[in-house]
N, C-alpha and C positions, 0 to 999 in steps of 0.2 A: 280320486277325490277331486271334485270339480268346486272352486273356489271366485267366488263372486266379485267385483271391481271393487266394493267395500274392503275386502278382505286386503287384497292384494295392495292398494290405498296404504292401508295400516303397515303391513309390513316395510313395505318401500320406503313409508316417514319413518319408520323404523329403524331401519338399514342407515339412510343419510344420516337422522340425528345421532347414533352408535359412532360413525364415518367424522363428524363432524367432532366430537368428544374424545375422539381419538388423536386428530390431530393439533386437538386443545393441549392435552398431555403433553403428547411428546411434545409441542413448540413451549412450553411451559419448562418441562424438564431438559431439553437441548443446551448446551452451554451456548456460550455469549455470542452473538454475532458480530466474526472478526471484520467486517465491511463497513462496520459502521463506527464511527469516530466518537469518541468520548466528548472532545472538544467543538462537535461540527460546530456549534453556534461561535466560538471566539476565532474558528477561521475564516466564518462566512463574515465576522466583524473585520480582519483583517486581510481580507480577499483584495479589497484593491494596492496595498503593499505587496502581497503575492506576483500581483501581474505585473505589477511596474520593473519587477527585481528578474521575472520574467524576460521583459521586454528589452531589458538591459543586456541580454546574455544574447539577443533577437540583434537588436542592433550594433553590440561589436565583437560579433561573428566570438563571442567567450564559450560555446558549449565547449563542454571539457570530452576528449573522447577516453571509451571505454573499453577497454580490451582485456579477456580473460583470458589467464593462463590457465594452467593445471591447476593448483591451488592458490594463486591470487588473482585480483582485480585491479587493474592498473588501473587509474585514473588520473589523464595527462592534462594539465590547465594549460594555456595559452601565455601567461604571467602566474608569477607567486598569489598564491592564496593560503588564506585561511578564515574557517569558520567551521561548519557542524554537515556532516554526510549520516544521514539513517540509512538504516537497511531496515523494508519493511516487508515482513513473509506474510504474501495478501492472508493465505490458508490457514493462519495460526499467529495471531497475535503475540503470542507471549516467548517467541523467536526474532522481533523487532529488535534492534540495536541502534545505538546511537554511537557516534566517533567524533572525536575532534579532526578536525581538517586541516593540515598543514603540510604544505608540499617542503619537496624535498630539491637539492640543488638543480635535479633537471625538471622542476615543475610539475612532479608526479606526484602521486599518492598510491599508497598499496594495503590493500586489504586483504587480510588471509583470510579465504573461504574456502580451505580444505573439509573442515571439522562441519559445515551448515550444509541445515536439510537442502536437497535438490528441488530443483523447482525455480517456478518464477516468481521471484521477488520485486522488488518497487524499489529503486534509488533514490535520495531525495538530498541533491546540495545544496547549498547555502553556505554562501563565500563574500567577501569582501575584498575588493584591491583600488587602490589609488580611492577611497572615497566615495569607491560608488558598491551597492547590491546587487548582489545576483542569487536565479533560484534555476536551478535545473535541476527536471525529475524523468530521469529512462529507466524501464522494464528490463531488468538482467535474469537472461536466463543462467543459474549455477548447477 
């Protein structure tokens, strides 16, 4: 069967528009996309309090280090703190947690992460000492 550049035309816009309506569907019926932020718009308002709280942590040498054991996450401040640490599972939104932040007499804090999915997650502190802010966000792998 020998079939004409007309013919061939038709089917192929055929083929794409089927192609195209497919992946109408499924991005339709996919659940939420966890990369995208509910609030983007009230963070990009307070973006520049982000960086200063940033800068803060930049200039007196405040990252706090991170070291995982078997099932916790030690996180050592430099001085007493407190304020608010998330744990944000990039892959699956609805495994985010949130913690209050208070160290402990040697300046630590500990998180049990035996029972959370594996994988790499997003840290994200937010601390107060003497008066001034701070924001620190590192990649842990669990």
């Amino acid at each position: 069967m020998k079939w004409n550049w007309g013919t061939k035309l038709v089917i192929g816009l055929a083929v794409f528009m089927t192609f195209i309506i497919v992946l109408g569907i499924k991005m339709i019926r996919s659940k939420s996309d966890a990369l995208v932020d509910n609030d983007y718009y009230e963070k990009g308002i307070h973006y520049d309090q982000d960086y200063l709280k940033k800068e803060n942590v930049k200039k007196e040498h405040a990252e706090p280090v991170v070291e995982r054991t078997t099932d916790t996450l030690v996180i050592s401040f430099k001085q007493a703190a407190a304020g608010e640490v998330q744990l944000i599972r990039t892959a699956d939104k609805k495994l985010d947690q949130k913690l209050e932040l208070k160290t402990d007499s040697r300046n630590q804090f500990r998180i049990p992460v035996g029972q959370k999915a594996s994988g790499l997650w997003k840290l994200k502190m937010e601390w107060k000492n003497d008066g001034k802010s701070y924001l620190y966000e590192k990649e842990v792998m669990l």
